[in-house]
One Martini backbone bead per residue (centre of mass of N, CA, C, O) as a GRO file, in nm:
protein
  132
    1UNK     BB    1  -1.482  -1.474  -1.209
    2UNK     BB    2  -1.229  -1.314  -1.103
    3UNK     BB    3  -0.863  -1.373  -1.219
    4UNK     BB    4  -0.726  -1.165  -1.180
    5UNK     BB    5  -0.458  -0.956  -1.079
    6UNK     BB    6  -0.359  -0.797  -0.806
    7UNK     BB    7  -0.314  -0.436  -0.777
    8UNK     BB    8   0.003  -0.293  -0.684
    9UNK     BB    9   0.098  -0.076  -0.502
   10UNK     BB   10   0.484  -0.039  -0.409
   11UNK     BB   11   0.616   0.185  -0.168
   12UNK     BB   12   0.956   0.172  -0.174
   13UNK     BB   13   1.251   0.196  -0.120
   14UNK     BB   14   1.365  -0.069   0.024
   15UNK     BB   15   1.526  -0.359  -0.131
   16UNK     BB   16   1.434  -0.546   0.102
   17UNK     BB   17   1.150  -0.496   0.137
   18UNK     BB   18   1.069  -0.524  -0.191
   19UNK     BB   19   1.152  -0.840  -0.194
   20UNK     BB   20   0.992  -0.966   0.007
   21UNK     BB   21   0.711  -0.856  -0.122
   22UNK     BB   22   0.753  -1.021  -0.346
   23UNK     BB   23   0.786  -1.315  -0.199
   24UNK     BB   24   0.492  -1.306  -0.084
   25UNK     BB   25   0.375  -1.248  -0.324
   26UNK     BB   26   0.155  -1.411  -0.561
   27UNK     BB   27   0.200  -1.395  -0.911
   28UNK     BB   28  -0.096  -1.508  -0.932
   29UNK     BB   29  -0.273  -1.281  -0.710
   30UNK     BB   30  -0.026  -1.064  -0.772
   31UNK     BB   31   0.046  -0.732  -0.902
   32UNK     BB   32   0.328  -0.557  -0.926
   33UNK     BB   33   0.417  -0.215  -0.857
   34UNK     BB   34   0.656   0.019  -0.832
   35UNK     BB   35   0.821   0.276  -0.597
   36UNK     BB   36   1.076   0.461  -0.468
   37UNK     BB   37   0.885   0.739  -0.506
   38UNK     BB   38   0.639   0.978  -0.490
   39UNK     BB   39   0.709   1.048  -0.781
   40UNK     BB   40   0.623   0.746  -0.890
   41UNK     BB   41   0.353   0.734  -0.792
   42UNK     BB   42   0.225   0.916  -0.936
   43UNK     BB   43   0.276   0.851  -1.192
   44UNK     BB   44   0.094   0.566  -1.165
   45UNK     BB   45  -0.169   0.669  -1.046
   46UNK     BB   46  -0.237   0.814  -1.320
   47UNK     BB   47  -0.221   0.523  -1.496
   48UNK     BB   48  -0.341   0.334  -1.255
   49UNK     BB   49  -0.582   0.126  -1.063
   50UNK     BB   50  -0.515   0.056  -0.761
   51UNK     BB   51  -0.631  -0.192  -0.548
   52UNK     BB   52  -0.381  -0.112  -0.392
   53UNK     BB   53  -0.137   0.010  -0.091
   54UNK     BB   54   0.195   0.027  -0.050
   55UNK     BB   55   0.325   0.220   0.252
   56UNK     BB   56   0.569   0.392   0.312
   57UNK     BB   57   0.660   0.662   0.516
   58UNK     BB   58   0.943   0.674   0.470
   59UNK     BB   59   1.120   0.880   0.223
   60UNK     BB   60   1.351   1.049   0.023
   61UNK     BB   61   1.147   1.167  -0.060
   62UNK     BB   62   0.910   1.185   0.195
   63UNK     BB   63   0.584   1.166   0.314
   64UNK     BB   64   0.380   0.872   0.305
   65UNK     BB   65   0.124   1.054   0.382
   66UNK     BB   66   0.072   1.237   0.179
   67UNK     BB   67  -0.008   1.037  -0.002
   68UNK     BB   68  -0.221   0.964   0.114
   69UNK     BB   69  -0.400   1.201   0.122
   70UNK     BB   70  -0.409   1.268  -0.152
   71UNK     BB   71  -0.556   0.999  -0.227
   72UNK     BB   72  -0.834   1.058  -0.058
   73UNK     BB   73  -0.915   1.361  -0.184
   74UNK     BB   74  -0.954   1.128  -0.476
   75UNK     BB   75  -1.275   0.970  -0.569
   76UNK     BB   76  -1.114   0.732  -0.725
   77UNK     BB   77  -0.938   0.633  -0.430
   78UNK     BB   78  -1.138   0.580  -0.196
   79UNK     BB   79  -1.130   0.283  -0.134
   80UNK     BB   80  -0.829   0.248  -0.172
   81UNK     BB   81  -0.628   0.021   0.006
   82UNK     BB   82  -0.399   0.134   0.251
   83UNK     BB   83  -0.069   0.025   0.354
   84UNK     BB   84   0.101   0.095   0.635
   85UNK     BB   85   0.512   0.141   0.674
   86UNK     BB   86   0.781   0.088   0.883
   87UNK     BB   87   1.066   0.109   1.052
   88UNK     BB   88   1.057   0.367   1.291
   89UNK     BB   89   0.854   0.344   1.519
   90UNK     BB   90   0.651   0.510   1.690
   91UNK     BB   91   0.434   0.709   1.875
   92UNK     BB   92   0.148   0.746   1.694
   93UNK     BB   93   0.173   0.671   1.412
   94UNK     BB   94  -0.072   0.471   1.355
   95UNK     BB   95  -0.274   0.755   1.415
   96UNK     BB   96  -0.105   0.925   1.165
   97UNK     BB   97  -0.239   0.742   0.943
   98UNK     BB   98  -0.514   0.724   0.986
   99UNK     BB   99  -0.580   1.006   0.955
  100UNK     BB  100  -0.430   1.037   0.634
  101UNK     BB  101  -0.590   0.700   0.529
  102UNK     BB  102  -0.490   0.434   0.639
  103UNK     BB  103  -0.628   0.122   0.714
  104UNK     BB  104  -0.319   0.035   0.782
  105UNK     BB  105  -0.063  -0.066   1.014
  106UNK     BB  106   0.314  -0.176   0.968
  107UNK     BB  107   0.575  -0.286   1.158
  108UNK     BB  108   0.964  -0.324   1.088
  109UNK     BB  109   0.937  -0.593   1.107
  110UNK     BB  110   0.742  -0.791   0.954
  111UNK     BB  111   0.504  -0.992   0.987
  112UNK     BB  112   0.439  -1.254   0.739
  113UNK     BB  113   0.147  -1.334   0.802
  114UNK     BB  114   0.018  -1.068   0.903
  115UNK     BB  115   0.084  -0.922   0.590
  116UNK     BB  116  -0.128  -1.153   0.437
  117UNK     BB  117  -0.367  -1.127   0.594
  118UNK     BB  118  -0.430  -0.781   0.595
  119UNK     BB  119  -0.443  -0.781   0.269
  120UNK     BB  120  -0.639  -0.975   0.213
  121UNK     BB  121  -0.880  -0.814   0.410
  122UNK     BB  122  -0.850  -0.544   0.250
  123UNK     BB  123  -0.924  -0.645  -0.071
  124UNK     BB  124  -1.174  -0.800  -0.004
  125UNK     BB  125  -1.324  -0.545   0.112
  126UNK     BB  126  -1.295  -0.413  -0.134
  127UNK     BB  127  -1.439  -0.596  -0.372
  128UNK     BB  128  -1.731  -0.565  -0.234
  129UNK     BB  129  -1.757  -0.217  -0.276
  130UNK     BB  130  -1.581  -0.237  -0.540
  131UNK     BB  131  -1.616  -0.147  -0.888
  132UNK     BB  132  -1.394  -0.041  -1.167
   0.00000   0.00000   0.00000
């Protein structure tokens, strides 16, 4: 059984977003690498392949969905799981967010039980399907 820890992409400006999320997901079960804007997130996903994307929608350098397209256009992170999250939900954004590549949306405040539980069910589903 792999034992290693799930690597989360956590692309998220907000300093206090940054840390809930960092307080909710166990160290022994998640490695969280940060990214606080589009530009160092590309950075990351160039250096390595995570199990999963925790995405902001609004960032200071632009809209976390175009890298969700990014993303999905790249056969190598197809099927890694992308959670998009915003702070100022509009009507549409969740069916803007789906249509972009990612897998799951939810707006903040989350719910901090529904956003591990819908993180574990969407990592769950990738490591069924994907190995590598």
């Amino acid at each position: 059984m792999d034992t290693r820890p799930i690597h989360i992409l956590l692309v998220e400006d907000d300093d206090v977003s940054r840390k809930l999320i960092h307080a909710l997901l166990s160290p022994t079960r998640y490695a969280l690498t940060d990214a606080r804007d589009l530009t160092r997130a590309r950075v990351e996903l160039a250096r390595r392949h995570p199990d999963a994307i925790l995405l902001d929608v609004r960032l200071g350098d632009g809209n976390g969905l175009d890298l969700a397209r990014e993303v999905r256009s790249q056969p190598r992170f197809a099927a890694v799981p992308i959670l998009a999250i915003t702070a100022q939900a509009l009507v549409g954004d969740a069916a803007r967010a789906i249509e972009a590549g990612a897998d799951a949306y939810l707006a903040k405040p989350i719910d901090t039980r529904e956003f591990v539980a819908l993180l574990d069910t969407l990592v769950r589903k990738h490591q069924g399907h994907a190995h590598g």
